[in-house]
Structures are given as structure tokens and as C-alpha cells.
SEDOPA-383328 format. One record per residue: residue in one letter; chain; x, y, z of N, C-alpha, C, O in turn. Coordinates in steps of 0.001 Angstrom, whole numbers, plus 524288, in hexadecimal, padded with zeros to 5 digits. Example, Ala and Ser with C-alpha at 12.3 -4.5 7.8 and 13.67 -1.06 7.14 Angstrom:
2
  residuo  cadena    npx    npy    npz   capx   capy   capz    cpx    cpy    cpz    opx    opy    opz
        A       A  83386  7E9C6  81E78  8300C  7EE6C  81E78  83390  7F31C  81E78  8379C  7F309  82111
        S       A  83232  7F736  81BA8  83566  7FBDC  81BE4  83264  8001E  81EBE  83461  80472  81F67
***
This chain:
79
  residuo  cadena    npx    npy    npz   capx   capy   capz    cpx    cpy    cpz    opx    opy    opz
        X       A  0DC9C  5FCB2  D2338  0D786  5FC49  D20BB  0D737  5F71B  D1DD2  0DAD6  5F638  D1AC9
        X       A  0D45F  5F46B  D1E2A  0D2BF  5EF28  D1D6E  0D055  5EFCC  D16F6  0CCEE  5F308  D15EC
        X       A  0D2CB  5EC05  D12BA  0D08E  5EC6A  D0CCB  0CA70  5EB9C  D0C8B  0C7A3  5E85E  D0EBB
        X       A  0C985  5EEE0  D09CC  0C391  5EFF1  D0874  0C316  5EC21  D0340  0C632  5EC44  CFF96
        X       A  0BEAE  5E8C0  D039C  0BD1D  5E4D0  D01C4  0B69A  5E537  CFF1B  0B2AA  5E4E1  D01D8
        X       A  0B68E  5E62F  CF7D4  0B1B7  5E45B  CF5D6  0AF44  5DF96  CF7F7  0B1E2  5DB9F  CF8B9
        X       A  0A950  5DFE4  CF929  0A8CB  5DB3B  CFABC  0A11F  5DB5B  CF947  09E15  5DEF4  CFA3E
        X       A  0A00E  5D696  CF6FE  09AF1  5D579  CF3C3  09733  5D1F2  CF860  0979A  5CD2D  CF7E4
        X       A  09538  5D303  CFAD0  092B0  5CE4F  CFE59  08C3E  5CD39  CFB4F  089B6  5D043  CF894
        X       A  08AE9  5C792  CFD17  0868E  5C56B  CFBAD  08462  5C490  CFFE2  08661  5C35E  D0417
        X       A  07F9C  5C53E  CFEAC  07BEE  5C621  D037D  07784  5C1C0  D033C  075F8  5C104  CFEBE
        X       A  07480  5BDD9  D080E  070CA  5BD4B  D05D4  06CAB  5BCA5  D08B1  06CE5  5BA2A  D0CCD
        X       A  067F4  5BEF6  D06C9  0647A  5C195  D0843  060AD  5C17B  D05F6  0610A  5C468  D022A
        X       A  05A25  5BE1F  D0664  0562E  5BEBB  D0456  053CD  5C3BB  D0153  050DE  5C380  CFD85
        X       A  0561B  5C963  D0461  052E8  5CBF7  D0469  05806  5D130  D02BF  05C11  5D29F  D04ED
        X       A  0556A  5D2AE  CFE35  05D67  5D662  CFC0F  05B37  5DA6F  CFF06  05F31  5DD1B  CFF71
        X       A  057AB  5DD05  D0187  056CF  5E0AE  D074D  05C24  5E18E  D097E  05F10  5E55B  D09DB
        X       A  05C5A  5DC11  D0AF8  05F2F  5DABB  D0F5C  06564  5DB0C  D0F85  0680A  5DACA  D1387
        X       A  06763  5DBB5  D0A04  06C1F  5DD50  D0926  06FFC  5E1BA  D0A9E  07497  5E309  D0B13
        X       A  06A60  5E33E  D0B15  06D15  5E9CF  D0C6C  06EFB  5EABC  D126D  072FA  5ED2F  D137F
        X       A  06A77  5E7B3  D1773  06CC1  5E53C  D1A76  07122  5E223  D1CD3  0732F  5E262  D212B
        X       A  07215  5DEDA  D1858  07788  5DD67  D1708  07C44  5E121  D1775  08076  5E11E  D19CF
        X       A  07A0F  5E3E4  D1492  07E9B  5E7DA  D127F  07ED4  5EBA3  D161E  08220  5EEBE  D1480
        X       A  07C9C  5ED93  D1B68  07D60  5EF5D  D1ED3  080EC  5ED26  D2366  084B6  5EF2B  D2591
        X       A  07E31  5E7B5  D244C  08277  5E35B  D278D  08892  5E520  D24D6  08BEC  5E810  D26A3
        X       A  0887B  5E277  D2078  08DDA  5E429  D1E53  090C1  5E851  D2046  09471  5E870  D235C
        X       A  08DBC  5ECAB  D1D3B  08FB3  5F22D  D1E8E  090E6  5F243  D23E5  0957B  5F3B9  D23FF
        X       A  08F75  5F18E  D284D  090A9  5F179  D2D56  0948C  5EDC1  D2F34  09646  5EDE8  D33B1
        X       A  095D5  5EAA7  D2C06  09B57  5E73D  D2C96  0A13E  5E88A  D2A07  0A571  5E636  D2A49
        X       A  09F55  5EE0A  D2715  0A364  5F0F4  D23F4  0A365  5EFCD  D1F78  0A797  5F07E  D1D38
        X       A  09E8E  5ED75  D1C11  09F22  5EEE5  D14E7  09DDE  5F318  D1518  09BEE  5F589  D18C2
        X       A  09F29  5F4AB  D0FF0  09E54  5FB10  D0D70  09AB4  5F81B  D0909  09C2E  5F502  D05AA
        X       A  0951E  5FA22  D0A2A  09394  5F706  D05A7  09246  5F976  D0133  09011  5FDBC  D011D
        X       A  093B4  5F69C  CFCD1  09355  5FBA2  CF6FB  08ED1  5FA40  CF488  08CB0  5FD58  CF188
        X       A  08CFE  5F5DE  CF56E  086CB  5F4FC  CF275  08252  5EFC8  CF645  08371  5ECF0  CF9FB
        X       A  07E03  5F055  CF3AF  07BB0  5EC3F  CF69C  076DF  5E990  CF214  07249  5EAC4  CF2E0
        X       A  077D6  5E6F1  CEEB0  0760C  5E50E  CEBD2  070AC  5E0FF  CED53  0715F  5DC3E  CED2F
        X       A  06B93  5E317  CEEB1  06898  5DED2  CF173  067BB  5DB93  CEFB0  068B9  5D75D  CF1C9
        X       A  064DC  5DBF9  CE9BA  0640F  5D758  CE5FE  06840  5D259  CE604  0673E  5CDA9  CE661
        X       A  06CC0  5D4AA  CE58F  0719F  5D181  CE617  07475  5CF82  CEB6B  078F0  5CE28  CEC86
        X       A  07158  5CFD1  CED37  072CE  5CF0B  CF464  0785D  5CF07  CF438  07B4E  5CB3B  CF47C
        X       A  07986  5D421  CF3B5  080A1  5D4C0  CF38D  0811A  5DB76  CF5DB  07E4F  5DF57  CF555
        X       A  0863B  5DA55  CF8A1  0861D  5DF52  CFA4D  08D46  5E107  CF751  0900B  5DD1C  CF79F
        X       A  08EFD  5E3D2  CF5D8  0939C  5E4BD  CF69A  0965F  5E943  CF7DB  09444  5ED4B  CF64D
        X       A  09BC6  5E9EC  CFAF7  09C17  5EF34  CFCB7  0A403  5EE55  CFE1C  0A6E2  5EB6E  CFB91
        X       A  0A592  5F190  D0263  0A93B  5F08F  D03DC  0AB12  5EF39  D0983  0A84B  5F08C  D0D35
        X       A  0B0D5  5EBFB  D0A83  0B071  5ED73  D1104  0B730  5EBEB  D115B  0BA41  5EA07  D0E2C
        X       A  0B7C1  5EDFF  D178C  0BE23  5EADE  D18ED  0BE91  5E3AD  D15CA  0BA9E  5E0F7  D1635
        X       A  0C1C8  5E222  D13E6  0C2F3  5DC5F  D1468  0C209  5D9EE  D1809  0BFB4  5D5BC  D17C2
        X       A  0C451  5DCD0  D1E0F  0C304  5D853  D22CB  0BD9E  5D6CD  D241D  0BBE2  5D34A  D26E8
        X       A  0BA8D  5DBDA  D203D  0B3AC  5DB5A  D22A5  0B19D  5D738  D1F1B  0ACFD  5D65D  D201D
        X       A  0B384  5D436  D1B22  0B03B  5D151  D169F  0AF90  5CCE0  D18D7  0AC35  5CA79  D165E
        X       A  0B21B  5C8EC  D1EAB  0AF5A  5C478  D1EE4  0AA00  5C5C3  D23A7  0A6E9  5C25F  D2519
        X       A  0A9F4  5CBAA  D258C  0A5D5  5CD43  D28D7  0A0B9  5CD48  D254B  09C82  5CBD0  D2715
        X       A  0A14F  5CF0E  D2015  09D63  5CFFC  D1D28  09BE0  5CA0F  D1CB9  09736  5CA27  D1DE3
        X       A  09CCF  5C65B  D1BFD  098A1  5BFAA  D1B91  09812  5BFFF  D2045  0958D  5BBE6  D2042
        X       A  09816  5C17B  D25E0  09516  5BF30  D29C2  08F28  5C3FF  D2AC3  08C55  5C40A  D2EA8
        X       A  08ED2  5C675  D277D  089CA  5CA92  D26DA  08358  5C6C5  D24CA  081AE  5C69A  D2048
        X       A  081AB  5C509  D27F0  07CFE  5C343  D2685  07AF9  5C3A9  D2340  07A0C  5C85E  D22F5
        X       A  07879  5C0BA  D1E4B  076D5  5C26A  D1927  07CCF  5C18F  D1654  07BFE  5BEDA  D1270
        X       A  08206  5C2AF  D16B3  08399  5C0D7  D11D8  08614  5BBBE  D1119  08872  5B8AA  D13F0
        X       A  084B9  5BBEB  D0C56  0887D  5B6B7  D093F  08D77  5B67F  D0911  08FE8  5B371  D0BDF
        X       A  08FA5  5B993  D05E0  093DC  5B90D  D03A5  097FA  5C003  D029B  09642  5C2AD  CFEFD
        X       A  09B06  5C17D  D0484  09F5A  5C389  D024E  0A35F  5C223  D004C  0A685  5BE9A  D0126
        X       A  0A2C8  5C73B  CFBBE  0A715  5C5A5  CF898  0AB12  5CAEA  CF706  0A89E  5CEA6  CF540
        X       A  0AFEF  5CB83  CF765  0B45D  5CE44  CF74A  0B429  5D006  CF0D9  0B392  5CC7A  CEDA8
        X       A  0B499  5D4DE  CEF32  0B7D2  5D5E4  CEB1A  0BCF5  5D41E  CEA76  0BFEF  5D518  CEE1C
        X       A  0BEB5  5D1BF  CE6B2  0C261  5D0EE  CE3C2  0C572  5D4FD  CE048  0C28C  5D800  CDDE7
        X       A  0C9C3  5D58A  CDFA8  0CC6E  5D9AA  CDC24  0D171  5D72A  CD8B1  0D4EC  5D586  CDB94
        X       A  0D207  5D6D2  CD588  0D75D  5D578  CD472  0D809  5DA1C  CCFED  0D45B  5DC97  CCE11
        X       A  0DDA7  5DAC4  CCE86  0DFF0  5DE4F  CCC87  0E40B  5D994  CC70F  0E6E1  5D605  CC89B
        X       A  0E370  5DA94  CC24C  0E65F  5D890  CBEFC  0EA2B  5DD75  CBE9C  0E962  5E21F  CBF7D
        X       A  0F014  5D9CD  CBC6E  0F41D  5DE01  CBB9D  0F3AF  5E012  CB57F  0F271  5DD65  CB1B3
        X       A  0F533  5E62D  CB595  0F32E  5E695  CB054  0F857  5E341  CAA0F  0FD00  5E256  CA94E
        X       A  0F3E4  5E2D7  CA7BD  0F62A  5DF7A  CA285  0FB62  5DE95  CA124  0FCB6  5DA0F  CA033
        X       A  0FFC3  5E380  CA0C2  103DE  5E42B  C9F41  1076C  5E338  CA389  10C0C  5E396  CA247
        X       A  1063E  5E1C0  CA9B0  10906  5E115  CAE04  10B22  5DAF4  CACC1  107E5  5D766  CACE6
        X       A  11072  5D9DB  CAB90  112D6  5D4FA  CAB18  11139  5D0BC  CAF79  10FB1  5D250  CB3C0
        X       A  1117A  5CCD9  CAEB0  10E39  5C88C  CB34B  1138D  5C5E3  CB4AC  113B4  5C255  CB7E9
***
């Protein structure tokens, strides 16, 4: 099973209608999408890692972008 990857895409689009459209293309390329923000021409949701450079060749978007995570060690752990 291939790592599942947060991922924020920007969309752009005269018409925030049309996002949701977007967000179907997507979905049919394997995001799981968790929101669709029209005002904000942003969609964000989830998918495999190998699917995130499929998501920029979807007509209408701009830009994806990956969640980030980092983990600090806790306080009292010697460095």
C-alpha cells in the first residue's frame, strides 16, 4: 500500500462553480477529497503519494502542495 499523502491544491478558475468540477476530475484520479473551498479556489483532501504529480496535470490547477509533518523529541530526551 502506497503512503497516503495530505495534499492542498490551488485551482484557477474565473468562476468558484467550477471548482467543484475540479474536484471531481481529481476525485477520479484517486484524491479523497475532504473539502472544496470555492471562494478560495482550493480544494483539499487525500491520495496515494504516487498519485500527487497526476494531480498538476488536471486542467484548472495551479499548484499542489504536500502536507508536511515533523515530530520534535520530547524536552527531557538528551540530544
Amino acid at each position: 500500500m502506497a503512503h497516503q499523502r495530505k495534499v492542498i491544491i490551488s485551482v484557477d478558475t474565473d468562476e468558484p462553480e467550477a471548482v467543484s468540477g475540479i474536484a471531481a476530475r481529481l476525485g477520479a484520479i484517486g484524491l479523497e477529497v475532504d473539502d472544496i473551498l470555492e471562494t478560495l479556489s482550493t480544494i483539499t483532501g487525500t491520495c496515494d503519494e504516487a498519485a500527487v504529480s497526476s494531480l498538476q496535470a488536471v486542467p484548472g490547477v495551479v499548484g499542489v502542495e504536500t502536507q508536511r509533518t515533523y515530530q520534535l523529541p520530547p524536552p527531557d530526551e538528551p540530544q
